[in-house]
N, C-alpha and C positions, 0 to 999 in steps of 0.2 A: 563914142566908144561903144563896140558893141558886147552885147552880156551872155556870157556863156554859161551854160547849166549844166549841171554833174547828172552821170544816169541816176545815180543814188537819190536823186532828190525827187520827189515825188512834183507829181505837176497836174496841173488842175483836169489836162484829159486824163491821166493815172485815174483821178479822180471820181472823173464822169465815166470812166468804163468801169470801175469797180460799183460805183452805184447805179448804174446802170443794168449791170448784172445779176446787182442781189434785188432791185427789184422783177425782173423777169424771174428768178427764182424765188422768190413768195406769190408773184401773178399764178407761178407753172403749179405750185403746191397748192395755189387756192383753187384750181380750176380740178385738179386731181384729186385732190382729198373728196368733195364730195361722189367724186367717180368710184373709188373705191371705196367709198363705204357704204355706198349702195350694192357691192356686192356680197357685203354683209349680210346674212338671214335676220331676219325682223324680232324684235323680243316675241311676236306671237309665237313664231316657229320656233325659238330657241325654249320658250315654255313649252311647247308639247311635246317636248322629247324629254324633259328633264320628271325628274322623280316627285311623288305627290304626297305630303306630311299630311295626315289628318289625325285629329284629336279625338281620342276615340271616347273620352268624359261625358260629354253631352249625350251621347244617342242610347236611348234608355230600350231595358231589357225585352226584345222582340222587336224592337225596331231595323227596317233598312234604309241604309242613306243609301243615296245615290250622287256620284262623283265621273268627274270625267280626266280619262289617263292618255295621252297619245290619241286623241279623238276618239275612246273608245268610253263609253260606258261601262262603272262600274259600281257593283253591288255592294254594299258591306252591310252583314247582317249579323245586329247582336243577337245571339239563339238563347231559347230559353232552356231549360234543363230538360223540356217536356221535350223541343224542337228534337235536340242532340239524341234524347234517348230513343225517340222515333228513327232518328237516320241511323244510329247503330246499330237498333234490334232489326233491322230492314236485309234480307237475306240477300248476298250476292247475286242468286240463281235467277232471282226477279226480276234484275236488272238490265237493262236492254245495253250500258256500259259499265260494266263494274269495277266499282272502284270502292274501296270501303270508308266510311267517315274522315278515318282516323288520315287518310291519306290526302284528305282534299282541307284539313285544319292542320295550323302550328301545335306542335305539342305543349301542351299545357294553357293552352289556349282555343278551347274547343270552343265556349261560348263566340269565337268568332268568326265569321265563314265571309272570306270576299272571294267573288267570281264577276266576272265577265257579265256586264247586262244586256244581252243580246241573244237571243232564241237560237240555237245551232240548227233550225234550219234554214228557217229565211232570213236573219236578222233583225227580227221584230223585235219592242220591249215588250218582256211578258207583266203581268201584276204581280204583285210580292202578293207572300201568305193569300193566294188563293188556290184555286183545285183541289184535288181527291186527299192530297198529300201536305195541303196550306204551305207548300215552297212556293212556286212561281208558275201562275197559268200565261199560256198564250194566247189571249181572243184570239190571235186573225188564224190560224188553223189547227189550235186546241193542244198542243203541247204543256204535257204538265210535266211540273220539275216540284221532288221533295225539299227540303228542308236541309238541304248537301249541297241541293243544286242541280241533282243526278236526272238523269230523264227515267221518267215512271211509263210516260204514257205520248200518244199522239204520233206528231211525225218527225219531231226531233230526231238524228240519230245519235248522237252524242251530250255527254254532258254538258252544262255550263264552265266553262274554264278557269281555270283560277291562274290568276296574275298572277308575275314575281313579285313577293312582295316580303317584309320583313319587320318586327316589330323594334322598335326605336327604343322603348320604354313598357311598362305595363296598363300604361294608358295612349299611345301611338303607336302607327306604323307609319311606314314607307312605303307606297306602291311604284314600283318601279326598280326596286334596288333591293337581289339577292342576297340572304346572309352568307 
C-alpha cells in the first residue's frame, strides 16, 4: 500500500529548509554585525567632541589647571582678587584687542577665567603667571598675556579665547556646553 502525505503536514525537507535558512541568517548577521560596527567612531572620537565636567573645589586661589577639550588645550585660572583688580583697572586704549574683564568672565564669577591654552600666534603653550603682567608669557617669541588672557605685548595679534562654556553648579563647569 502506498502512503500518501497531506501538503499540511510538515515533512522532514520543510524541515531542513527552514533550518537551513535560519542558520545562513545568523552566519549573514555574524559576518555583518562586526562590518558595521566598525563603521562606528571609537569611544576616543566620541570623547573628544563631547562636553568636559571639572570640579572646580580642588584648584586653590591663583592656581591654573590645565585640561584638554576637543584636542585643544585649555586654561582654567582661579584669580586672585589682586589678578581681577589688575585686569579691570587695565585701560582699553592699551590694548592691542579690547576687550574688557568683565566680558571674557561669567557674571558673578570673576575669580574664574578659562581660555584657550595656545599663544594666537603660532600656537605655542605660553607659561602661566609670568611676564610684565604675570598672565601668561610666550618663550618661543615673547608674547605676553595679562591676567584676562588679553595680549599686552609681543606678537600675538589677538587675545586668548575663551571657550563655550557654562557653570553647572558654584563649584563646577562644563566646557563645551553653552548656557
Amino acid at each position: 500500500m502506498a502512503q500518501t502525505t497531506s501538503a499540511a503536514e510538515p515533512t522532514r525537507r520543510d524541515f531542513l529548509y527552514i533550518a537551513t535558512g535560519a542558520v545562513g541568517a545568523v552566519g549573514v548577521a555574524g559576518v555583518a554585525w562586526p562590518f558595521i560596527s566598525s563603521l562606528a567612531p571609537d569611544a576616543q572620537t566620541v570623547a573628544a567632541g563631547a562636553p568636559v565636567e571639572l570640579d572646580l573645589t580642588p584648584i586653590a586661589e591663583g592656581q591654573i589647571v590645565k585640561l584638554f577639550w576637543r584636542g585643544n588645550l585649555i586654561f582654567v585660572r582661579h584669580r586672585t582678587a589682586e589678578e581681577i583688580q589688575a585686569a579691570r583697572s587695565a585701560p582699553l586704549t592699551a590694548l592691542r584687542d579690547p576687550q574688557p574683564d568683565e566680558a571674557r568672565t561669567k557674571e558673578g564669577k570673576a575669580q574664574w577665567l578659562v581660555v584657550y591654552g595656545n599663544c594666537t600666534h603660532l600656537g605655542c603653550v605660553p607659561l602661566g603667571q609670568q611676564g610684565e603682567y604675570k598672565g601668561w608669557f610666550c618663550p618661543c617669541h615673547g608674547s605676553i598675556f595679562d591676567t584676562s588672557g588679553r595680549v599686552r605685548g609681543g606678537p600675538a595679534p589677538i587675545n586668548l579665547p575663551v571657550p563655550p562654556y557654562t557653570f553647572t553648579s558654584d563649584t563646577a563647569i562644563r566646557i563645551g556646553a553653552e548656557a
